[in-house]
Biotite code that builds the C-alpha atoms (Angstrom):
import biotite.structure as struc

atoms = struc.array([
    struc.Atom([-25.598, -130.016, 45.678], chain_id="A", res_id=1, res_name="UNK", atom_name="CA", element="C"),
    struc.Atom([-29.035, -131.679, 45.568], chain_id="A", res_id=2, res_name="UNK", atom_name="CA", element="C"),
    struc.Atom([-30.043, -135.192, 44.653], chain_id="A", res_id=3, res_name="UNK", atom_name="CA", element="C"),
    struc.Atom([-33.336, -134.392, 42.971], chain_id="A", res_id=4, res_name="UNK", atom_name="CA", element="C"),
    struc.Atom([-33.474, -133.160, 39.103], chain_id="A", res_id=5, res_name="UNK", atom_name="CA", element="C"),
    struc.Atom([-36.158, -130.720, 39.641], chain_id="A", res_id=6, res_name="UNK", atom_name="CA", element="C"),
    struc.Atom([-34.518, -128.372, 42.325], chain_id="A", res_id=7, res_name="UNK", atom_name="CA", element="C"),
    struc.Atom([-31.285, -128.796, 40.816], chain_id="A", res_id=8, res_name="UNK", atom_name="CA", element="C"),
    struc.Atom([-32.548, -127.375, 37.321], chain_id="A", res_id=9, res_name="UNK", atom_name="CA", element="C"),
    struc.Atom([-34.271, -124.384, 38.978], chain_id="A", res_id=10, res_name="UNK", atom_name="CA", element="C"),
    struc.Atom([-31.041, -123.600, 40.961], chain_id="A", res_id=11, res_name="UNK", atom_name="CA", element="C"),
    struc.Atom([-28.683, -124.187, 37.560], chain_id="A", res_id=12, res_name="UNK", atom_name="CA", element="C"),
    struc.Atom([-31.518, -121.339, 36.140], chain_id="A", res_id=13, res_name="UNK", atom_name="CA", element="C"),
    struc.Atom([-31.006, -119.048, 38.657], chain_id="A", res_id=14, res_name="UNK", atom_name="CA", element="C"),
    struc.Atom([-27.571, -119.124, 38.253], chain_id="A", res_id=15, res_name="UNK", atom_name="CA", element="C"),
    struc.Atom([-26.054, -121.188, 40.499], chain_id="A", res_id=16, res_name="UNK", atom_name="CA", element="C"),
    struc.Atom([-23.466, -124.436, 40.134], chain_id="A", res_id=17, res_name="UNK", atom_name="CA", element="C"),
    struc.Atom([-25.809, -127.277, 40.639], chain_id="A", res_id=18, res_name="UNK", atom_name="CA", element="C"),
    struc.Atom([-24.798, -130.918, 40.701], chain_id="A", res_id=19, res_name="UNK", atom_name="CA", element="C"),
    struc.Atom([-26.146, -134.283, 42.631], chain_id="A", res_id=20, res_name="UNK", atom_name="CA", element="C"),
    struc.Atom([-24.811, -134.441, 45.841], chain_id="A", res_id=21, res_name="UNK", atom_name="CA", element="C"),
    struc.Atom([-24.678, -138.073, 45.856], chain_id="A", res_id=22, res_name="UNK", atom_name="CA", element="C"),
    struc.Atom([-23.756, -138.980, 49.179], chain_id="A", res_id=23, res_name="UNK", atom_name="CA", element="C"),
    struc.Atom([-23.601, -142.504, 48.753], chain_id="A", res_id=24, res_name="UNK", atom_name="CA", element="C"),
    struc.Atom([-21.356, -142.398, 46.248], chain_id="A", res_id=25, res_name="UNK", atom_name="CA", element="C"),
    struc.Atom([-18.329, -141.899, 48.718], chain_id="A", res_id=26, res_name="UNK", atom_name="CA", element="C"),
    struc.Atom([-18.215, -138.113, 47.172], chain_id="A", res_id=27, res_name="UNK", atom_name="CA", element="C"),
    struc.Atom([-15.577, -136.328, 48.778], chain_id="A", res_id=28, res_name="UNK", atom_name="CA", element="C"),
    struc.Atom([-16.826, -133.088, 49.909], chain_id="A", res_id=29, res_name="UNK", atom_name="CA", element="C"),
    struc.Atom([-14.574, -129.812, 48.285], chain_id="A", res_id=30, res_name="UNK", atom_name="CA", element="C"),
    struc.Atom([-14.190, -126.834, 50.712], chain_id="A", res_id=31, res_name="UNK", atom_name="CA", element="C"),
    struc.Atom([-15.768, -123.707, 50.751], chain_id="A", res_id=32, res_name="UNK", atom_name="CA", element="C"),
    struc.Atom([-15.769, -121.036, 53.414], chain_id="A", res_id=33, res_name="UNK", atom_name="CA", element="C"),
    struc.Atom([-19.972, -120.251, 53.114], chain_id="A", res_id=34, res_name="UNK", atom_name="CA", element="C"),
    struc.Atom([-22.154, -123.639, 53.167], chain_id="A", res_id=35, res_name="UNK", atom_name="CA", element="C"),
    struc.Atom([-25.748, -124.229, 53.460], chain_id="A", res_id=36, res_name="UNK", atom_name="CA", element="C"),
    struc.Atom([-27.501, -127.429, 54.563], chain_id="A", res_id=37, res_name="UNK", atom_name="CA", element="C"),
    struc.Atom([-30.920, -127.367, 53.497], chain_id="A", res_id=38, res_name="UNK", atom_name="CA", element="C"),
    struc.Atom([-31.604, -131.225, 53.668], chain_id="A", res_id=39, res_name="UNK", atom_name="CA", element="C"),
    struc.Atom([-32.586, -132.270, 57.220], chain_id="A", res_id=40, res_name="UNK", atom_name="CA", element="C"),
    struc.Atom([-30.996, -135.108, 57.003], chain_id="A", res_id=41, res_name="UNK", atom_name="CA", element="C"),
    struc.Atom([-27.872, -136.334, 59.503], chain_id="A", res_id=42, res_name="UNK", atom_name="CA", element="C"),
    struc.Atom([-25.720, -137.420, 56.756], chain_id="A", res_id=43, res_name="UNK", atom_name="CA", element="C"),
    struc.Atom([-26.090, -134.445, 54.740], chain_id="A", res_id=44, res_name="UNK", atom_name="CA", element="C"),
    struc.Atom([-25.204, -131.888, 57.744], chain_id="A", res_id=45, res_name="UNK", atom_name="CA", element="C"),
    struc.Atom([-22.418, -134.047, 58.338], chain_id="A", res_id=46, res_name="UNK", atom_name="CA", element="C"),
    struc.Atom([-21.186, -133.628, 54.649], chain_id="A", res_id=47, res_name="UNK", atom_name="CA", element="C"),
    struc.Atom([-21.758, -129.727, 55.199], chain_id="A", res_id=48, res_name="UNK", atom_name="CA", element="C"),
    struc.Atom([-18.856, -129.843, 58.622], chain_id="A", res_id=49, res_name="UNK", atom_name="CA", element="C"),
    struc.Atom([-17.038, -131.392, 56.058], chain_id="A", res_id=50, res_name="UNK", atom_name="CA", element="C"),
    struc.Atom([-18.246, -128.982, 52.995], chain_id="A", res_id=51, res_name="UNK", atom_name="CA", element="C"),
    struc.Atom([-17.185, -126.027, 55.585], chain_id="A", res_id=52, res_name="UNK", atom_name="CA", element="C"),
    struc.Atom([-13.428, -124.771, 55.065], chain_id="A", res_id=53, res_name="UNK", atom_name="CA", element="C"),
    struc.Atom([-11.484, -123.747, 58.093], chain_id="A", res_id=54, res_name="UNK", atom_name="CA", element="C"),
    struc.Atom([-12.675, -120.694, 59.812], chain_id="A", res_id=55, res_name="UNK", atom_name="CA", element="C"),
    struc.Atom([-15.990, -120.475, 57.361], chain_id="A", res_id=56, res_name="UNK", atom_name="CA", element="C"),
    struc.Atom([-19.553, -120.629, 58.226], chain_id="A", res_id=57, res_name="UNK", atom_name="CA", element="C"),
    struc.Atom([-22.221, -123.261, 58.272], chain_id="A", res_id=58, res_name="UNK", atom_name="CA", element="C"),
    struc.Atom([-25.920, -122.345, 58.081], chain_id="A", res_id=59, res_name="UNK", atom_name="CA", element="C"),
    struc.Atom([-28.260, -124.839, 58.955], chain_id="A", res_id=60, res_name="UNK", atom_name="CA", element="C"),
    struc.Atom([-31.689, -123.980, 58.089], chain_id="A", res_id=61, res_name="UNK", atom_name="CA", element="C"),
    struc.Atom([-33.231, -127.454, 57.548], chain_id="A", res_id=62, res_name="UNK", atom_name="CA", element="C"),
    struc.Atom([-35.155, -129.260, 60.722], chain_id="A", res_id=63, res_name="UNK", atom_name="CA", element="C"),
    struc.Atom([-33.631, -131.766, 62.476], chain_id="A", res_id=64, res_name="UNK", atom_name="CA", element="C"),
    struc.Atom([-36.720, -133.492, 63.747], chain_id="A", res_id=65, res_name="UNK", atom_name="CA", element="C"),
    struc.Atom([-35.315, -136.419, 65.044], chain_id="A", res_id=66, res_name="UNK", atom_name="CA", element="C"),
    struc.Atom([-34.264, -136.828, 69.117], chain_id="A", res_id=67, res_name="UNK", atom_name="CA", element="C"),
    struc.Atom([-30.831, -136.551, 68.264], chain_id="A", res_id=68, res_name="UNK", atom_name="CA", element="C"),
    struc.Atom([-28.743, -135.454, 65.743], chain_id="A", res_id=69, res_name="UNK", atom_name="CA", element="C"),
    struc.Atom([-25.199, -136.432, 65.286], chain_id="A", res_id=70, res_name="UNK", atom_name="CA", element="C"),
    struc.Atom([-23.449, -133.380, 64.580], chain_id="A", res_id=71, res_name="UNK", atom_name="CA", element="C"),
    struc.Atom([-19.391, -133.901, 63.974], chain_id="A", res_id=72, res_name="UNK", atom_name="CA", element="C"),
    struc.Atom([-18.626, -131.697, 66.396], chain_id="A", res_id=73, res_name="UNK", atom_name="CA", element="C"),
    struc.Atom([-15.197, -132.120, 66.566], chain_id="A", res_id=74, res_name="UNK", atom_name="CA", element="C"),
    struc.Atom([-14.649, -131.332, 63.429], chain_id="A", res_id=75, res_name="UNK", atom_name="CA", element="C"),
    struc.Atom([-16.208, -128.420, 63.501], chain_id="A", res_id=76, res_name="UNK", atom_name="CA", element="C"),
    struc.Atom([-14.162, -127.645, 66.614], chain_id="A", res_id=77, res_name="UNK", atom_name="CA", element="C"),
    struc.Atom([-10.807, -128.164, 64.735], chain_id="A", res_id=78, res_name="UNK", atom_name="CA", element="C"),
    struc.Atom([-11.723, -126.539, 60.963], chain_id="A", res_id=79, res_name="UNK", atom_name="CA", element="C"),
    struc.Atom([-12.802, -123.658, 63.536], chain_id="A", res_id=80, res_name="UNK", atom_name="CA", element="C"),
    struc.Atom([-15.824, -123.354, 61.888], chain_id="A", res_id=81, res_name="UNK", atom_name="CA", element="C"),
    struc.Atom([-19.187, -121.480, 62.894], chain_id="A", res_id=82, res_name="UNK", atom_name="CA", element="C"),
    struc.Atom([-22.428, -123.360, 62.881], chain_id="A", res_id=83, res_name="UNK", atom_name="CA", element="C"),
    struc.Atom([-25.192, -120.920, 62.495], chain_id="A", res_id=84, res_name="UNK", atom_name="CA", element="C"),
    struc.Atom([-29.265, -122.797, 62.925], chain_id="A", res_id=85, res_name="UNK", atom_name="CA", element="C"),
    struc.Atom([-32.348, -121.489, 64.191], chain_id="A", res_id=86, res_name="UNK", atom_name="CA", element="C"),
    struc.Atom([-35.595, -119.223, 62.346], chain_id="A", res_id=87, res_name="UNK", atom_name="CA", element="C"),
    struc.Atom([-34.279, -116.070, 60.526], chain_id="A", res_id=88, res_name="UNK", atom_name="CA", element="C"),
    struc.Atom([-35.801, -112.317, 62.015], chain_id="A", res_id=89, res_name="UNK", atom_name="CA", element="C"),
    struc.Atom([-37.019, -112.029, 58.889], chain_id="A", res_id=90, res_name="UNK", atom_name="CA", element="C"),
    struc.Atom([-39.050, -108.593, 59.570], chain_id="A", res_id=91, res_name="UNK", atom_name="CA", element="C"),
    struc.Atom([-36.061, -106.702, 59.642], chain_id="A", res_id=92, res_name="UNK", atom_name="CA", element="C"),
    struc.Atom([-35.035, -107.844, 56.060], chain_id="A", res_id=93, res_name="UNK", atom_name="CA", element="C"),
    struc.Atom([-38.583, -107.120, 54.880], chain_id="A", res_id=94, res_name="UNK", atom_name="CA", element="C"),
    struc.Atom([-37.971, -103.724, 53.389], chain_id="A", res_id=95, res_name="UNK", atom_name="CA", element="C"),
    struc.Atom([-34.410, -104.212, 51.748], chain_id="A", res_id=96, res_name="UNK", atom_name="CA", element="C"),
    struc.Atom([-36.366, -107.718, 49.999], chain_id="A", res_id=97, res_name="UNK", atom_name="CA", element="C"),
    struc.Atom([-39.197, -105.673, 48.717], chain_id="A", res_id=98, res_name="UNK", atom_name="CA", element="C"),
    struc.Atom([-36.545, -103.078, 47.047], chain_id="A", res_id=99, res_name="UNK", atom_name="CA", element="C"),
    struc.Atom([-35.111, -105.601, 45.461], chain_id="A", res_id=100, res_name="UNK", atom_name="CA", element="C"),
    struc.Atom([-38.525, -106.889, 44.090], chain_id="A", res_id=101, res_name="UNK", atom_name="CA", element="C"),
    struc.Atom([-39.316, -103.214, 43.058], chain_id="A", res_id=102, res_name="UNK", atom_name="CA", element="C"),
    struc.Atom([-36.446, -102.577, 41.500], chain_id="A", res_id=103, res_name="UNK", atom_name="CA", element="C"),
    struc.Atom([-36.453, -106.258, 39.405], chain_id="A", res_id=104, res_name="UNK", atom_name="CA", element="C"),
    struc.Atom([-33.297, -107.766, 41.003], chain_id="A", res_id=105, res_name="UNK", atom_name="CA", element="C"),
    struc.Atom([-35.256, -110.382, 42.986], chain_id="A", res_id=106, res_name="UNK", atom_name="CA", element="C"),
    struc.Atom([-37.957, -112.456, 41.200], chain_id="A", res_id=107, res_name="UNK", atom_name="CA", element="C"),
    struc.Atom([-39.955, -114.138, 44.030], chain_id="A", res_id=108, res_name="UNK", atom_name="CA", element="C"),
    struc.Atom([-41.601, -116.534, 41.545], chain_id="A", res_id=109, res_name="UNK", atom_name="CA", element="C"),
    struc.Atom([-38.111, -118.048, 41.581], chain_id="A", res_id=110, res_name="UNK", atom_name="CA", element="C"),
    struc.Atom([-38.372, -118.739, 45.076], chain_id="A", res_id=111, res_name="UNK", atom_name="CA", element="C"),
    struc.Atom([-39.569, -121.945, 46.519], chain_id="A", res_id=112, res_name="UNK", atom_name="CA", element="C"),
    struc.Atom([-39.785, -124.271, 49.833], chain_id="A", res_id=113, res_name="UNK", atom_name="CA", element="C"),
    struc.Atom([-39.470, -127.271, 47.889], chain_id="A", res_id=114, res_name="UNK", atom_name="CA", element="C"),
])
């Protein structure tokens, strides 16, 4: 889910099911048991706890750069949900991502920050 056209077209490309996430919109979030927030922003990780089906996994790999952060935590708590955040150890990926370049599964020109 992603508000901007531009992102959202590249993901649809790749392959995946994009659409606007349109929080203010009073969009009610559909459960899956893998969810990534990628926005850095409080009301979109709170849409992911509620993105997140019970027992799944949340990975938060956006920055939170405020103080605080209002994380429903007790909704996490009850869905019984895992909140993964923090930098990935990306060095021991590094060789299985550079097979996949070699051997034309991954296209890192696809790839983008923004």
């Amino acid at each position: 889910l992603e508000d901007i056209a531009h992102p959202r077209a590249r993901a649809a490309a790749l392959g995946a099911v994009a659409a606007p996430l349109a929080l203010g919109d009073g969009r009610k979030p559909e459960q899956y048991d893998i969810v990534v927030e990628a926005a850095g922003d409080a009301a979109a990780l709170g849409f992911a706890v509620q993105s997140t089906a019970a027992n799944g996994v949340l990975t938060v790999v956006s920055i939170h750069l405020g103080t605080t952060t209002p994380v429903p935590l007790h909704q996490a708590y009850y869905k019984g949900i895992s909140i993964h955040t923090g930098r990935v150890h990306a060095r021991a990926s590094v060789p299985a991502v550079l097979e996949c370049i070699a051997c034309g599964k991954l296209q890192p020109e696809a790839v983008t920050h923004r």
